[in-house]
KOLSEDO-305031 format. One line per 2 residues: for each residue z, y, x of N, C-alpha, C, CB. Coordinates in steps of 0.05 Angstrom, whole numbers, padded with zeros to 5 digits. Glycine has a CB too. Layout:
! residues N
Z Y X Z Y X Z Y X Z Y X | ...
END
This chain:
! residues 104
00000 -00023 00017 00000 00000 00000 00000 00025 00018 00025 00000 -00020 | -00014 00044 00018 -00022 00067 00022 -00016 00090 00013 -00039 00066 00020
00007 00112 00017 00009 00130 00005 -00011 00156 00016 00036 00132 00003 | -00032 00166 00001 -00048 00191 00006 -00034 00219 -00010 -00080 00186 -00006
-00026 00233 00004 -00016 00263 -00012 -00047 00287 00005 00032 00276 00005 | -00034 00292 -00025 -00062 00318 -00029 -00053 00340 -00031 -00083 00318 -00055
-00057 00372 -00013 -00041 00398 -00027 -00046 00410 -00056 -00045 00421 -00009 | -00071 00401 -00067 -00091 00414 -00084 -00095 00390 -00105 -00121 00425 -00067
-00088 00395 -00137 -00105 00371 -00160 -00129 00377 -00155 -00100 00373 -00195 | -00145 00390 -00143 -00181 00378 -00135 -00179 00360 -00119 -00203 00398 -00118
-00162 00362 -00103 -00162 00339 -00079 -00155 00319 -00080 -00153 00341 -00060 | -00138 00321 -00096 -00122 00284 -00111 -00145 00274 -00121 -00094 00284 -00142
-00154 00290 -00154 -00179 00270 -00166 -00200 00268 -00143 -00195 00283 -00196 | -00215 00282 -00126 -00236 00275 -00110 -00229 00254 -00088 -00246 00297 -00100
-00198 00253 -00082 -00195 00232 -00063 -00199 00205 -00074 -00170 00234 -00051 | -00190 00210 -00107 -00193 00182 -00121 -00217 00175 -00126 -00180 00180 -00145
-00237 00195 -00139 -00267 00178 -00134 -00280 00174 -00103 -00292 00196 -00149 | -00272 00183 -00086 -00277 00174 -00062 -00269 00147 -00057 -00266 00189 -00046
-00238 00144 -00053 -00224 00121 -00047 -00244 00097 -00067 -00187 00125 -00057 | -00245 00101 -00093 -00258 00078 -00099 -00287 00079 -00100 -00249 00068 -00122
-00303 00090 -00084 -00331 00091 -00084 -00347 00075 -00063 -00336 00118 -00081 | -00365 00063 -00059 -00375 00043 -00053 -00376 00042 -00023 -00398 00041 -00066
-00380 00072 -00006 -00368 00085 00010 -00349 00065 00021 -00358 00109 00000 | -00328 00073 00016 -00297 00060 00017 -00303 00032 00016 -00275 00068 -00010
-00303 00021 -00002 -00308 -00011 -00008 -00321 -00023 00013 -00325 -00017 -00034 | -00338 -00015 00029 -00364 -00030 00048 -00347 -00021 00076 -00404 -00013 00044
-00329 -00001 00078 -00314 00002 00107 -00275 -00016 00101 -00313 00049 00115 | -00274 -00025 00077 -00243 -00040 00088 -00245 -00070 00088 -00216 -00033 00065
-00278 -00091 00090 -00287 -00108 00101 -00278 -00108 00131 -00313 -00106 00095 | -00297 -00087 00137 -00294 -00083 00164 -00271 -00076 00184 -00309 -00068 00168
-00248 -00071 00171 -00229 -00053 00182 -00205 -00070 00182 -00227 -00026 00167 | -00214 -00096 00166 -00190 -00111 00153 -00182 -00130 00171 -00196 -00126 00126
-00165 -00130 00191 -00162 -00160 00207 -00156 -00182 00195 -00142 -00161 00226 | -00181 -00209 00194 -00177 -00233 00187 -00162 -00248 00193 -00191 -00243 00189
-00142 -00255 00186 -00118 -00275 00198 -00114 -00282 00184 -00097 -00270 00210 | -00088 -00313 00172 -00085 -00326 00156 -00071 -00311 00130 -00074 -00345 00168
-00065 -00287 00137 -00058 -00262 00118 -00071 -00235 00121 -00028 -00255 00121 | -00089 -00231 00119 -00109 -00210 00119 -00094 -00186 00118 -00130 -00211 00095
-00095 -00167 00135 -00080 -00138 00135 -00101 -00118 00148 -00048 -00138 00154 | -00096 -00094 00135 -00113 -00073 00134 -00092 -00045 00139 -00130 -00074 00103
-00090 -00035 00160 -00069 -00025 00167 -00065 00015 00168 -00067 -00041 00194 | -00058 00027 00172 -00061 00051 00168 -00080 00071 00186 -00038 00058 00166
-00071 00055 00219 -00084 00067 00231 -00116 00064 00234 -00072 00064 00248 | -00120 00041 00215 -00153 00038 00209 -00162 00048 00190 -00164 00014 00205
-00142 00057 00170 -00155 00079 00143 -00158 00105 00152 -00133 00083 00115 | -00148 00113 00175 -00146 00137 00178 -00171 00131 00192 -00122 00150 00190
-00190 00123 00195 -00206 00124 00210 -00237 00126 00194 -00199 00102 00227 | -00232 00117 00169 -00254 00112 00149 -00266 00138 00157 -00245 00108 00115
-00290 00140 00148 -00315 00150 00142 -00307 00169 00114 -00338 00124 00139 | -00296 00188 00113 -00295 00198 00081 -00314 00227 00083 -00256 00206 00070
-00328 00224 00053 -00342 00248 00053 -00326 00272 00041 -00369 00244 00038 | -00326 00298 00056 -00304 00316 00045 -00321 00338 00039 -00279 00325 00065
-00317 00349 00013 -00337 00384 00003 -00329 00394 00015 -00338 00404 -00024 | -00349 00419 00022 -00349 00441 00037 -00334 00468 00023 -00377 00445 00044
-00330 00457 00000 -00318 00480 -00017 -00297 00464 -00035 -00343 00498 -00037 | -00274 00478 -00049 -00261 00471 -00072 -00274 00469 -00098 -00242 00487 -00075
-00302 00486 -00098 -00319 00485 -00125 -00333 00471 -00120 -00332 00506 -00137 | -00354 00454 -00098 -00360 00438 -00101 -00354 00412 -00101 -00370 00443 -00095
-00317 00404 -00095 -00301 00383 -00102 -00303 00384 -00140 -00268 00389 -00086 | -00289 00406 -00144 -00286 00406 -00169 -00311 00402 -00184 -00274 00427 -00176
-00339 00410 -00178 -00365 00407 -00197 -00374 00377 -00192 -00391 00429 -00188 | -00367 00361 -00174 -00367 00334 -00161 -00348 00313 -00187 -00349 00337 -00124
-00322 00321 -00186 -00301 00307 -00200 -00313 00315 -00229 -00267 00317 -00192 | -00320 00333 -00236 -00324 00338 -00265 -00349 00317 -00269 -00331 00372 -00273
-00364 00320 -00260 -00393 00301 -00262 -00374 00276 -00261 -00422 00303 -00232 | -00361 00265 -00248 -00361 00234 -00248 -00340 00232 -00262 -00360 00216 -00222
-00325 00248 -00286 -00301 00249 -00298 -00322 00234 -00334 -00282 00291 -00295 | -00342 00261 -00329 -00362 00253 -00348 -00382 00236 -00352 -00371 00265 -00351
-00385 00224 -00324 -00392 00198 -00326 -00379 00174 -00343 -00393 00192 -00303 | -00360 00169 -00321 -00330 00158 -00326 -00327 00145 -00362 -00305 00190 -00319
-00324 00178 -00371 -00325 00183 -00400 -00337 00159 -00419 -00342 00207 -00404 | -00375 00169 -00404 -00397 00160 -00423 -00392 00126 -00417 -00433 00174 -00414
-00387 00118 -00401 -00385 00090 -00395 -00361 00080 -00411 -00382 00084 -00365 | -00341 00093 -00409 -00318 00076 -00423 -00324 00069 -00450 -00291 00091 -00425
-00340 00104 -00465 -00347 00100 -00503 -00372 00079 -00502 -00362 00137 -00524 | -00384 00078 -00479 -00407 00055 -00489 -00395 00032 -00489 -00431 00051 -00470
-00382 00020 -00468 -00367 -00004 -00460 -00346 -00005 -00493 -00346 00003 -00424 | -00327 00011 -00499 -00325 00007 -00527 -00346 -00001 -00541 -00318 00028 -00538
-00361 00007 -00546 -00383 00010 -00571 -00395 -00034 -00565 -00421 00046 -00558 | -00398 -00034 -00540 -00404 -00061 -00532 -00390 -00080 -00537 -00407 -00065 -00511
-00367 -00078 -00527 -00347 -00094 -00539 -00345 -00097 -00573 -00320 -00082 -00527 | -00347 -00084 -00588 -00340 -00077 -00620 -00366 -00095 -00626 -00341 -00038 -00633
-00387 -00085 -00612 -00411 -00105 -00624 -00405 -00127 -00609 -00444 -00096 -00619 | -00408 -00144 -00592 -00398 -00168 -00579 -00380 -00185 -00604 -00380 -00159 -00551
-00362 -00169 -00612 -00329 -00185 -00632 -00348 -00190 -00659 -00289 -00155 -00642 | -00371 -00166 -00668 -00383 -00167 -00697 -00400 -00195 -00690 -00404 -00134 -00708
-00422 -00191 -00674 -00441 -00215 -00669 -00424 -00246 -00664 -00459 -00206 -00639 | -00398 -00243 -00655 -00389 -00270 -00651 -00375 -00272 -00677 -00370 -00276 -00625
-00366 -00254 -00697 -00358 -00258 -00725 -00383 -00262 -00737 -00342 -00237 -00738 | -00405 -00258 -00746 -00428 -00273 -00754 -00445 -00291 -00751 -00437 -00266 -00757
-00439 -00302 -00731 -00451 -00323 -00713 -00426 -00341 -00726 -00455 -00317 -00675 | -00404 -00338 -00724 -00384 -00358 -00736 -00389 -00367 -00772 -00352 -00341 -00733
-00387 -00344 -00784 -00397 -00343 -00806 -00423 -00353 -00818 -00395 -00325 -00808 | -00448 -00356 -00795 -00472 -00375 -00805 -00468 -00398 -00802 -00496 -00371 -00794
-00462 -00412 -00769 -00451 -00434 -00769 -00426 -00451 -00785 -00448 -00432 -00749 | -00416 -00434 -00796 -00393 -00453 -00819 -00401 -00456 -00842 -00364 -00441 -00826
-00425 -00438 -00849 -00435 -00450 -00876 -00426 -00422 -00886 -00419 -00483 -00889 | -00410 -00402 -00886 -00404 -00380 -00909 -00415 -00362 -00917 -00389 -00369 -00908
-00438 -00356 -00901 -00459 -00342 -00901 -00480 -00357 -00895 -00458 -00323 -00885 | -00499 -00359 -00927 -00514 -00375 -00926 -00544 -00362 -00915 -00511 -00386 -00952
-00574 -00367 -00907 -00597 -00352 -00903 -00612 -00366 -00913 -00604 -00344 -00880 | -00629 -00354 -00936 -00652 -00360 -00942 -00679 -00358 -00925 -00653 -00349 -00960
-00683 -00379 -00925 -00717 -00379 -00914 -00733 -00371 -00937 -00731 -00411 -00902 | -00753 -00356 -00928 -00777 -00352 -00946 -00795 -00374 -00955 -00794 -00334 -00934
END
């Protein structure tokens, strides 16, 4: 476990889409010593590759975009799931016989 402190809430949320961005993910492979207990240690995080804005507004116009991303994915992923539960409740319902279909 890793504690990151930030002086600025731009810098917290942008450290968090950083930290989990693909970025990140493809350098704690590499950084991770393989041993029969795998450890990934501090003085190798400090070493990552992180991309940092050149401005506080362009952190903040960064985090807003992927806040709204974020967003649109969660209401779709809802919306998917809701249809997924309906299609496996009518698919139950043809196969048991309670909903009958006429052929033409």
């Amino acid at each position: 476990m890793v504690l990151l402190t930030c002086s600025r809430r731009c810098d917290a949320d942008y450290a968090y889409w950083v930290y989990h961005s693909g970025l990140i993910v493809k350098q704690v492979p590499d950084a991770t010593n393989t041993t029969s207990q795998p450890a990934l240690g501090i003085q190798r995080i400090r070493k990552f590759l992180v991309p940092w804005p050149m401005s506080t507004e362009e952190g903040d116009h960064i985090v807003n975009r992927l806040e709204s991303v974020d967003r649109a994915i969660r209401t779709e992923s809802a919306g998917l799931a809701k249809a997924r539960i309906l299609k496996q409740g009518l698919m139950h319902d043809l196969l048991t016989g309670r909903v009958s279909v006429k052929v033409p």
